[in-house]
C-alpha positions in Angstrom: 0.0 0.0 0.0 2.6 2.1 0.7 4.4 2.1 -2.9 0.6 2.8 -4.1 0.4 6.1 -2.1 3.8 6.8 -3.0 3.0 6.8 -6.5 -0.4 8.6 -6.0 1.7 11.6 -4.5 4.2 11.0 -7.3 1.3 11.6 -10.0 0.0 14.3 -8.8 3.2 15.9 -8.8 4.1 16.0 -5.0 7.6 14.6 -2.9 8.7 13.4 0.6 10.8 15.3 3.6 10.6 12.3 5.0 9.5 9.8 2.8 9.2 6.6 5.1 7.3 8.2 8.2 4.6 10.0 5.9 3.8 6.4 4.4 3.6 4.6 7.2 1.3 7.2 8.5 -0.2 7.7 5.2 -0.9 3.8 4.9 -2.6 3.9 8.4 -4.9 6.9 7.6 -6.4 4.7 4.7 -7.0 1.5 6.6 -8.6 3.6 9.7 -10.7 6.4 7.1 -11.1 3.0 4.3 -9.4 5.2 1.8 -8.2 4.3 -1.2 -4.6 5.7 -2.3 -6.3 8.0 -4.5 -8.6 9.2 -2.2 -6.2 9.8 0.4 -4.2 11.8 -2.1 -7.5 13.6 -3.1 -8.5 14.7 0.7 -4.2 15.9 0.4 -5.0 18.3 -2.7 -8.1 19.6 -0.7 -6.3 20.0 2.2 -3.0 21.2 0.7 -5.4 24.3 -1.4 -7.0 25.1 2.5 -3.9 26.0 4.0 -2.6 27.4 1.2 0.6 25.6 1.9 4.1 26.8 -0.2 5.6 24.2 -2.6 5.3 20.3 -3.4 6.9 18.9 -0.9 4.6 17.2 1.8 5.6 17.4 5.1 5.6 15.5 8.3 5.0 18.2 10.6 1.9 18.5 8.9 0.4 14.8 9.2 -0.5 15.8 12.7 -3.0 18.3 10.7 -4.0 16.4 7.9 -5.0 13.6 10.2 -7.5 16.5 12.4 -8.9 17.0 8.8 -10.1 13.5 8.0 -11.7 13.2 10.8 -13.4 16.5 10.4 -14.8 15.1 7.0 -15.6 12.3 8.2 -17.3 13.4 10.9 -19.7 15.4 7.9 -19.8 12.2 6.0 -21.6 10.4 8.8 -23.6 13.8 9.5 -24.4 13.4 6.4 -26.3 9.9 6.4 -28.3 10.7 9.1 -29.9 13.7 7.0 -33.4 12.6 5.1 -31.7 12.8 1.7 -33.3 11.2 -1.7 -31.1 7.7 -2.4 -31.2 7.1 -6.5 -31.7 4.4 -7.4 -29.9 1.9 -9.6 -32.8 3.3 -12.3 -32.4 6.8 -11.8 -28.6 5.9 -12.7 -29.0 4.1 -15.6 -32.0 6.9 -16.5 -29.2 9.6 -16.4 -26.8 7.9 -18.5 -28.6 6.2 -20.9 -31.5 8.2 -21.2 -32.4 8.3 -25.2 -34.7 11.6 -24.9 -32.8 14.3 -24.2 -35.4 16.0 -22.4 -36.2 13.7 -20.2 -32.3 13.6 -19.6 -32.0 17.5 -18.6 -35.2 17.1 -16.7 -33.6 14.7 -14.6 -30.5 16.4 -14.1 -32.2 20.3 -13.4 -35.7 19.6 -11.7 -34.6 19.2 -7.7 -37.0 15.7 -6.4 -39.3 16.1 -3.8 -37.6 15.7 -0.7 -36.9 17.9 2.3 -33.2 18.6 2.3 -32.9 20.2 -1.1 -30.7 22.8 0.4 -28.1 20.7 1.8 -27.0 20.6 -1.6 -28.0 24.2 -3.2 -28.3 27.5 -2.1 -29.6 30.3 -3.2 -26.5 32.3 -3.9 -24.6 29.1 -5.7 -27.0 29.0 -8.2 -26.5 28.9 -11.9 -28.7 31.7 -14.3 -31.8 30.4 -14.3 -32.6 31.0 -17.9 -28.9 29.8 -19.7 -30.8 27.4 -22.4 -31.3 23.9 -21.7 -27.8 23.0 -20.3 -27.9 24.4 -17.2 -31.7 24.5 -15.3 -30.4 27.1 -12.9 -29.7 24.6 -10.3 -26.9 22.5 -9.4 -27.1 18.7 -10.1 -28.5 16.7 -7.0 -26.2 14.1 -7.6 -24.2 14.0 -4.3 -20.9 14.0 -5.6 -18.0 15.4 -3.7 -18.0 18.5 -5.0 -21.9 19.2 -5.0 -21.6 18.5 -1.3 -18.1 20.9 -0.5 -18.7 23.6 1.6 -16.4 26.0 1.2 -17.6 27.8 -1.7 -16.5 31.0 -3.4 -13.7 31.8 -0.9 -11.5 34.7 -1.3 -8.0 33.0 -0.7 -5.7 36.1 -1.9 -6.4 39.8 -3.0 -4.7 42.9 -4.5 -6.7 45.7 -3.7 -5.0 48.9 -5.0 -7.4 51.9 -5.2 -7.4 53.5 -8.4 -7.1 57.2 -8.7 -10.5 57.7 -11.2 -12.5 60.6 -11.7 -15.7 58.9 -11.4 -14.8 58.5 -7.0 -16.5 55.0 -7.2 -15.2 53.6 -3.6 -14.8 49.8 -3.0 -17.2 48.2 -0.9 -15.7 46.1 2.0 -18.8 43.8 1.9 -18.1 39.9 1.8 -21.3 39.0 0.7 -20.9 38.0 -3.4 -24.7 38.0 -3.9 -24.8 42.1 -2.7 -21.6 43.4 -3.4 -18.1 41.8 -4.5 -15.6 42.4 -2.5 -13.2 43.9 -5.9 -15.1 47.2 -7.6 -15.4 45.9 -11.4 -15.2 48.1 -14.7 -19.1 48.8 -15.0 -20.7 46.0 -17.0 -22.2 45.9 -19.8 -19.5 48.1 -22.3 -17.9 45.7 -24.9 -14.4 45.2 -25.0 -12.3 45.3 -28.0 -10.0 42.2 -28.9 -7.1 41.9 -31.1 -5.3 38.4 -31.6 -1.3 39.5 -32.3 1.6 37.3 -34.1 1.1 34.3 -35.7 0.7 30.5 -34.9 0.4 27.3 -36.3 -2.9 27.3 -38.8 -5.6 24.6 -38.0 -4.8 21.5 -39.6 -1.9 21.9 -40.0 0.5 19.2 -40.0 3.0 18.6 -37.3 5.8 16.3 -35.6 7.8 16.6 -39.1 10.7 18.6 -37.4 14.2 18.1 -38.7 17.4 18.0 -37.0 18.0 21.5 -39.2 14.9 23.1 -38.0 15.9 22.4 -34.3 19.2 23.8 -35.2 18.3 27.0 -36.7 15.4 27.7 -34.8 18.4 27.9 -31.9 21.0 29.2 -34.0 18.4 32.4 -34.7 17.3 32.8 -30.7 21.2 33.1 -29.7 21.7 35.9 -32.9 19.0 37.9 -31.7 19.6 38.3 -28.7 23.4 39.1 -29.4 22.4 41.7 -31.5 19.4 43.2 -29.3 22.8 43.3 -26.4 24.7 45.2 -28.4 22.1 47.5 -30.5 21.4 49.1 -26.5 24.5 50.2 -26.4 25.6 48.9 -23.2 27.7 46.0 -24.7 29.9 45.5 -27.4 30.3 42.8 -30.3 30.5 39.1 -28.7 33.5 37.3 -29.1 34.4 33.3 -29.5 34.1 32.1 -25.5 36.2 28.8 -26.7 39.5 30.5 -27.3 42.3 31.3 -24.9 42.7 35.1 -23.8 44.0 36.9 -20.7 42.1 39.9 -21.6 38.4 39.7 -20.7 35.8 39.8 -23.4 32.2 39.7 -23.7 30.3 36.9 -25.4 26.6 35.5 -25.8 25.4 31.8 -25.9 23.1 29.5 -24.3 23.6 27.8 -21.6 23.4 23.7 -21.6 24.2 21.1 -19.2 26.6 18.4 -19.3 25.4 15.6 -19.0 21.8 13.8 -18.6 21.3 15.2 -15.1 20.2 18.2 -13.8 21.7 21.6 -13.9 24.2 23.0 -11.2 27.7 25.0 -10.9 30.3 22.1 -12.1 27.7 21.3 -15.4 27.1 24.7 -16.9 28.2 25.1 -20.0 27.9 27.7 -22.7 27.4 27.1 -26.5 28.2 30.6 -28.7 26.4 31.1 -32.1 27.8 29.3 -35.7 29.2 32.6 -36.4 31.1 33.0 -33.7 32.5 29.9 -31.9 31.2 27.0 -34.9 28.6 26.4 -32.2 31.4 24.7 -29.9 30.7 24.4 -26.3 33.1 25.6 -23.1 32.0 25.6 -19.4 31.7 28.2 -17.6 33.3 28.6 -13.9 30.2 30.7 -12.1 32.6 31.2 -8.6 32.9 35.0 -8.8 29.5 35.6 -9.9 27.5 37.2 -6.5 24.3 35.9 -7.6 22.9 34.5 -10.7 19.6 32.2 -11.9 20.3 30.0 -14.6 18.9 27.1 -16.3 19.3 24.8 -19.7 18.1 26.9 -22.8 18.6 30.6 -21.3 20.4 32.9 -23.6 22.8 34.7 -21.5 25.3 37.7 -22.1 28.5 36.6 -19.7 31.5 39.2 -19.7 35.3 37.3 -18.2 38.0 35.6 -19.3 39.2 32.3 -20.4 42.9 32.1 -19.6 43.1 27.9 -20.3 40.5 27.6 -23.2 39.0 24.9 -21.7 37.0 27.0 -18.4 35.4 30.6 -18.9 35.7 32.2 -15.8 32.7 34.8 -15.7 32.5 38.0 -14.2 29.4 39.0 -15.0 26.3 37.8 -16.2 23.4 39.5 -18.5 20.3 37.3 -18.5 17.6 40.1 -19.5 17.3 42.8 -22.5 14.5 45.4 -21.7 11.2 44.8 -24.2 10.2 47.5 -26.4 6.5 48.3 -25.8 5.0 48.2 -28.7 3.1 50.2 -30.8 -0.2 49.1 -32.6 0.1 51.8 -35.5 4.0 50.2 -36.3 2.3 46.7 -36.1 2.4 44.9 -39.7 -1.1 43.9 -40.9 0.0 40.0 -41.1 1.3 40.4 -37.6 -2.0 40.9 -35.9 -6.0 39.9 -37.0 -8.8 42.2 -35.9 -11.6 40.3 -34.8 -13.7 43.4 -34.5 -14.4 46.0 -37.5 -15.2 48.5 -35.5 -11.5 48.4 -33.9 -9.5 49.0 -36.9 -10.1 52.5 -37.1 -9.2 52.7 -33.3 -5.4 53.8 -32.7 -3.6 54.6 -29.7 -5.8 56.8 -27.5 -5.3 59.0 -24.6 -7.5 57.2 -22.5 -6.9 54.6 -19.6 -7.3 51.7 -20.9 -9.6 49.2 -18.3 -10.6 46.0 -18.4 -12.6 43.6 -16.3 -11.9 39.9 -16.6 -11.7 36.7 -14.9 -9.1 33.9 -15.6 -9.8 30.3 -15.5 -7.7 26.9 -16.0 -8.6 23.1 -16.4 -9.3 20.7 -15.7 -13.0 21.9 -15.7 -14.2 19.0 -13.8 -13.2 16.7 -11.3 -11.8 13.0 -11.2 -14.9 11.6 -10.2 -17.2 12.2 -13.0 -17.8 14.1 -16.4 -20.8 16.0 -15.3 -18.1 19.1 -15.5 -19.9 21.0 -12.1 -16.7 23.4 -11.2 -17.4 24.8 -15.0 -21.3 25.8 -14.5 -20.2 27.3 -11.0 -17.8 29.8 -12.7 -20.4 30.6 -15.4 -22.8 31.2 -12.7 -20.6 33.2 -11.0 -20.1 35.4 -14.0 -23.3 35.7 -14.8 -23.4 37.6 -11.7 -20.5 39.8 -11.5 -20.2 40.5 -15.6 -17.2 40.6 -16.4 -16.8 42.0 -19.7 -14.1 38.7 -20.7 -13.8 35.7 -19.9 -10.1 33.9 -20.6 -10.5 29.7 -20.0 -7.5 28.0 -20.4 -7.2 24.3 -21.2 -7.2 21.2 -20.8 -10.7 21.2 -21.6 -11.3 17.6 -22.0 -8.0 16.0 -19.9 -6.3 13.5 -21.5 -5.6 12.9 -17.9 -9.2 12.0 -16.6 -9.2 8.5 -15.7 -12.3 8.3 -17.7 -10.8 9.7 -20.9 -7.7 7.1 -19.7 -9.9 4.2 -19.4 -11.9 4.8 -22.6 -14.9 4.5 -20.5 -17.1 7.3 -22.0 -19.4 6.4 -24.8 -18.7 9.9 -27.4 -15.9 11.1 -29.2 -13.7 13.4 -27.4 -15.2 16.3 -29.8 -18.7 15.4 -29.2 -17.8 15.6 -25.3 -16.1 19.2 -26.2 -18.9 20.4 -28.3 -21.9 19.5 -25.7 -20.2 20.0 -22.5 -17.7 22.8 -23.2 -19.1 24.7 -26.1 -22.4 24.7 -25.7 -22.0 25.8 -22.3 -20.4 28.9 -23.3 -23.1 29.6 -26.2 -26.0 29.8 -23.9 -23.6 31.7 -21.1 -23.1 34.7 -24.0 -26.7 34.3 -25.4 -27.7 34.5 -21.6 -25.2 37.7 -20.9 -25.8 39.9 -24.0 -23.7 40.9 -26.9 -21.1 42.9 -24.3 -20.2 39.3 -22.9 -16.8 37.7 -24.7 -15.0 34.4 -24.0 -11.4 33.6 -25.3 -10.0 29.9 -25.3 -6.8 28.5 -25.1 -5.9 25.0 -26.1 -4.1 22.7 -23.9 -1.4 19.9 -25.2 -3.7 18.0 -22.4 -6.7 18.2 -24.5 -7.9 15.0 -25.9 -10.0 16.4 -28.5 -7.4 18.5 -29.9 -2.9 18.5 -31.7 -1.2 16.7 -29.5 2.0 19.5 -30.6 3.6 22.7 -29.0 3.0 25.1 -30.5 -0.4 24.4 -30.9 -3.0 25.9 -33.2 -6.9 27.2 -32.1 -9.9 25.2 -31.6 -11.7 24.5 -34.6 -15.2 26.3 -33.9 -17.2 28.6 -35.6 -20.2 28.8 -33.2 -23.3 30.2 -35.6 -23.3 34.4 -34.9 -21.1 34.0 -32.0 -17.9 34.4 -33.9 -16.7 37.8 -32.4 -18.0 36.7 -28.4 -16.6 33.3 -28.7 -12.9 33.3 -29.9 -10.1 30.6 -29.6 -6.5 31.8 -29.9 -3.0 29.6 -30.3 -1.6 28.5 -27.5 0.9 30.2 -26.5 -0.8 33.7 -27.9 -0.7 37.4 -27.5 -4.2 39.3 -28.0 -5.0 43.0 -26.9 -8.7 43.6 -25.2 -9.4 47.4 -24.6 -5.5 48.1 -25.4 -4.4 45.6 -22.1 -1.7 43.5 -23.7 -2.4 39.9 -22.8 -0.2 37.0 -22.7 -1.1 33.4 -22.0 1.0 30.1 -22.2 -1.3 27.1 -20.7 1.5 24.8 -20.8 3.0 24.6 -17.3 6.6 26.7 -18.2 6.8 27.4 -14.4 6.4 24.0 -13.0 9.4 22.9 -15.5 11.7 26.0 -14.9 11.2 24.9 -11.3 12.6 21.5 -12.0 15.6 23.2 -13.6 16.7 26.6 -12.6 19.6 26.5 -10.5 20.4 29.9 -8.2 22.5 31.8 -5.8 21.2 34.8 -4.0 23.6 37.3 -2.5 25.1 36.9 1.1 24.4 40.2 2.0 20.9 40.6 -0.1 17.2 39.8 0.8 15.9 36.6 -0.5 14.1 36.8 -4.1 10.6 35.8 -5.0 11.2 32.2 -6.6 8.1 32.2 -8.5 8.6 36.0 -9.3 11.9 35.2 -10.4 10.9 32.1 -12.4 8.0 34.1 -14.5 10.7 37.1 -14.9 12.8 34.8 -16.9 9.9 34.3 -19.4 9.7 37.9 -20.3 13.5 38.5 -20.3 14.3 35.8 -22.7 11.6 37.0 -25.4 10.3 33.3 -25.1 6.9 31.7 -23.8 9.1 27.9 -23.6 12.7 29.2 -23.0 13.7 25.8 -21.6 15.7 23.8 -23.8 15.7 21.0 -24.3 12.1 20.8 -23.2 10.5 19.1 -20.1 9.2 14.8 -21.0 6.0 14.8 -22.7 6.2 18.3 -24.3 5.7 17.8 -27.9 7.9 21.0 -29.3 7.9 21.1 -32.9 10.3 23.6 -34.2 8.9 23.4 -37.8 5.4 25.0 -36.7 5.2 28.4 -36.8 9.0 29.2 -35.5 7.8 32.6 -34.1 5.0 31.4 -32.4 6.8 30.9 -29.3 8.3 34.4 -29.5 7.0 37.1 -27.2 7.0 40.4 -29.5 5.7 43.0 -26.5 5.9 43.7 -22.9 2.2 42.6 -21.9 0.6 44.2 -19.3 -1.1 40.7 -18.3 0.8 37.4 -18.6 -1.3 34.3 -18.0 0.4 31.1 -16.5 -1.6 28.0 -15.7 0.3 26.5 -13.2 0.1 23.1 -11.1 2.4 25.2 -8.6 0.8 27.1 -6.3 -1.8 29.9 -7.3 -0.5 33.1 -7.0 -1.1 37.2 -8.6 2.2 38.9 -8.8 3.4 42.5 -9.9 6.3 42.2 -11.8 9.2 44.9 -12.1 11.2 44.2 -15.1 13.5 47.8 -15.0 13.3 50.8 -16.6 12.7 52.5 -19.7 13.0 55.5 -21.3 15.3 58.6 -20.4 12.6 59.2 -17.5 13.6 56.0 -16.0 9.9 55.0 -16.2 9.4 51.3 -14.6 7.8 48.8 -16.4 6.1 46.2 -14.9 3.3 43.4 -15.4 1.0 41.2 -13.7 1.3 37.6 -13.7 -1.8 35.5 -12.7 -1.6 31.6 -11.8 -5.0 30.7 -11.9 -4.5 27.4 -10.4 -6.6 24.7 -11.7 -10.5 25.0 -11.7 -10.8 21.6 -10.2 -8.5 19.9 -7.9 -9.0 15.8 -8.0 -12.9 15.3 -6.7 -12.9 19.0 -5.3 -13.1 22.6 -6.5 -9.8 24.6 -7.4 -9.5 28.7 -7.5 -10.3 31.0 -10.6 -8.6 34.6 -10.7 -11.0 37.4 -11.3 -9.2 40.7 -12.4 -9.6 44.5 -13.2 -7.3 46.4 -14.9 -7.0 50.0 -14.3 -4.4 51.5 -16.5 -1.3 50.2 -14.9 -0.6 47.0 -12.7 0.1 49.3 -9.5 -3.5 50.3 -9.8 -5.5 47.4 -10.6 -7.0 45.0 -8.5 -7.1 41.0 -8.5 -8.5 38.1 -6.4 -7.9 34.6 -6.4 -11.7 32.7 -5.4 -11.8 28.9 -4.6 -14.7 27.4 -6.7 
């Protein structure tokens, strides 16, 4: 049993402190709760998410806590038997999922039966719009499934609340009640935002996985050039030199850095490989000793000024790992660069106004291990049904190649079918229900069973009937603007890998640096959604798609990162610009995951009011 919970812990992405005494524990939690290994991992997620606990590494100091928890659940489970609740039946079951009339199928699942403790299950506030078509009835499914019967619901785990100097002296109301008032004041509903998709990505059906050995080459070759010659064009450096040759005198060169050998990353393994041009892409390693502090992993193009007095070490002095992004501007944008979805916005240029934006940020899964009735999904769609946001950003997987339904090949429709009637339709009767202000963007997922297994990946295929400019699907990664907010979103996990890889030293005398900060700094200062090279085990990069897909062109003012690392909303400083010395910064959201095993997972909800030092974010559990 305990090899099984070790592996359960391993799945889901999580280590040991102390491996032996947590599974011994762990292995006497499930024979006293009769748990499963799963479900004993499960209850962990759940727990882990409630006390918001840093990093992946479960510890024994907190078994003493977990333990209090299961019996707190279970305590509710047997609560929860003694309640007058409706038992279905082995017909209602097979009613439910094999029901040939639709109707009688959505009747089912939306019209509550007659029995007293209807509320143990829904209330009033948790509701979904009553009037969204004939997915959702307005109530939750009575099916007593882990997640109907949570109760923790819509709990404000994190906020940014920075007061933003408008005319209009709207004041923030400190009300928790999310019926009355929400506890972040919102761009006022109902105004339609603008949305512009910019750069370019694989094309839909395209084909993929025919990389060559030159492709990976040049694809490289052409990220170590550029960045030599955006070093030198600011003026601060001059023209790189071969790193491989002997010299006394020290020089300045640019390369990437690789490790040497299968392992991982650290001070004895670094090495740096130079461009064609100016080494004949030979490799040297580098001797980081006299470097005060640096971050470096395999893949980061780096400008490193010392000497290399042997020609077989380069001893660094110094150490450039970020080139400052131009902001860009839409009137100097080519036309084949960026795709107005909106004819109204191409006679819109660069105003004088704030731009604003409400939004709110969601990741998949969008439904839990258990079952495929996809519940977390119609909670967030009730939820913004209620506090209109005027987009809505849902990032994949949609349908997880990772359920262990889709695993087992249990469900009895296609993967595009289930995408098309649980996901798609969904969002159809949530804009007919909104209006013509409400707007939904989609990101693919390399999880997504239904859709190119490749990175980069191109959109959905949809072309929902005169919902084309509410409901749009971008590339993943992409770049689109909404109201003039620069948006950036990657869904694969880029942090969770950097993580793995990134290797550090922090200054003896200095304060210790935001990790994750740190981490999503390096995806901006390398120009690169996927700066990791060579890429993380199961991520299918194909160099021949689209090579400057993966290139990020701008500075965006919001950068998206799906995450199974802990959820988090940061402010970003990424230096100066200008002769004023202006900062530039960003926000960088990590949703989290909608839904965590059998239980609910967070959502970000966001409102952008000119500038990240005046905008306001909160991350919700489901």
């Amino acid at each position: 049993m305990e090899d099984e919970i070790k592996a359960e812990f391993n799945s889901s992405g999580f280590t040991f402190d102390k491996e032996k005494e947590i599974l011994q524990k762990c292995a006497t939690f499930c024979i006293n709760f009769k748990l499963t290994p799963a479900d004993l991992v499960s209850s962990w997620e759940i727990y882990y998410l409630n006390r918001q606990i840093n990093g992946t590494v479960v510890e024994d100091a907190e078994m003493d806590g977990f333990l209090g928890y299961l019996q707190s659940q279970q305590k509710v489970a047997i609560d929860e038997k003694e309640l007058d609740l409706h038992i279905y039946s082995s017909r209602d079951v097979d009613m439910i999922l094999n029901d040939e009339d639709e109707d009688i199928k959505e009747d089912v699942l939306g019209t509550p039966p007659p029995f007293k403790s209807q509320n143990h299950y829904s209330e009033p506030s948790d509701s979904t719009p009553q009037t969204i078509g004939n997915i959702s009835s307005g109530k939750p499914s009575k099916l007593a499934t882990p997640f109907g019967r949570r109760t923790d619901k819509l709990v404000v785990k994190f906020s940014i609340n920075n007061k933003p100097n408008t005319e209009n002296g709207e004041k923030e109301d400190d009300n928790e009640n999310h019926e009355d008032d929400d506890i972040i004041r919102k761009v006022k509903p109902g105004k339609r935002c603008s949305l512009i998709v910019h750069g370019s990505g694989p094309e839909i059906g395209c084909r993929f996985m025919y990389d060559r050995t030159e492709d990976r080459f040049n694809a490289l070759e052409n990220r170590i050039s550029k960045y030599a010659t955006a070093l030198v064009s600011s003026g601060q450096y001059e023209e790189p030199l071969d790193p491989t040759v002997s010299s006394q005198k020290i020089i300045f060169t640019v390369g990437m850095i690789y490790c040497d050998g299968e392992g991982h990353l650290n001070e004895k393994s670094t090495l740096l490989q130079s461009s064609a041009e100016h080494s004949g892409g030979q490799r040297v390693r580098i001797e980081l000793q006299n470097l005060s502090q640096f971050s470096i992993f395999p893949g980061q193009l780096v400008g490193i000024e010392g000497i290399n007095p042997s020609g077989h070490c380069f001893i660094a002095s110094k150490l450039v790992d970020s080139i400052p992004l131009p902001i860009a501007d839409d009137a100097n944008l080519p036309p084949a660069k960026r795709q107005a979805l909106d004819q109204e916005i191409l006679s819109v240029g660069v105003s004088g106004t704030q731009p604003e934006l409400s939004v709110i940020i969601a990741s998949g899964p969008f439904t839990t291990t258990d079952n495929l009735l996809f519940e977390p999904l119609r909670e967030l769609l009730a939820y913004a049904s209620k506090t209109l946001p005027q987009l809505l950003i849902l990032l994949g997987p949609f349908i997880d190649s990772e359920h262990p339904e889709i695993k087992k090949g249990t469900v009895d429709r296609s993967f595009d079918e289930i995408f098309r009637s649980e996901i798609l339709r969904r969002l159809q009767d949530h804009v007919e229900y909104m209006g013509s202000h409400a707007r939904v963007v989609l990101v693919p997922s390399i999880r997504d069973a239904n859709h190119d297994f490749v990175f980069p990946q191109p959109a959905f295929d949809i072309h929902p009937a005169n919902l084309r400019h509410q409901i749009t699907s971008l590339t993943n990664p992409g770049i689109f603007e909404a109201n003039q907010v620069k948006i950036g979103c990657c869904s694969v996990d880029i942090l969770k890998h950097l993580s793995g890889e990134e290797i550090s030293r922090n200054p003896k005398d200095g304060k210790l640096s935001d990790r994750m900060s740190r981490l999503a700094n390096h995806i901006i200062s390398q120009r690169s959604f996927y700066p990791l090279y060579p890429p993380a085990e199961g991520i299918p990069l194909d160099f021949s798609l689209a090579p400057e897909a993966l290139n990020i062109s701008l500075i965006p003012d919001i950068l998206i990162l799906p995450s199974d690392m802990k959820h988090f909303v940061k402010v970003l400083s990424l230096g100066e610009r200008g002769e004023e010395k202006e900062q530039v910064k960003c926000i960088c959201v990590n949703p989290g995951r909608l839904a965590k095993g059998e239980g609910g997972g967070t959502f970000v909800e966001l409102n952008y009011y000119g500038n990240p030092d005046t905008s306001n974010a909160s991350i919700t559990g489901i």
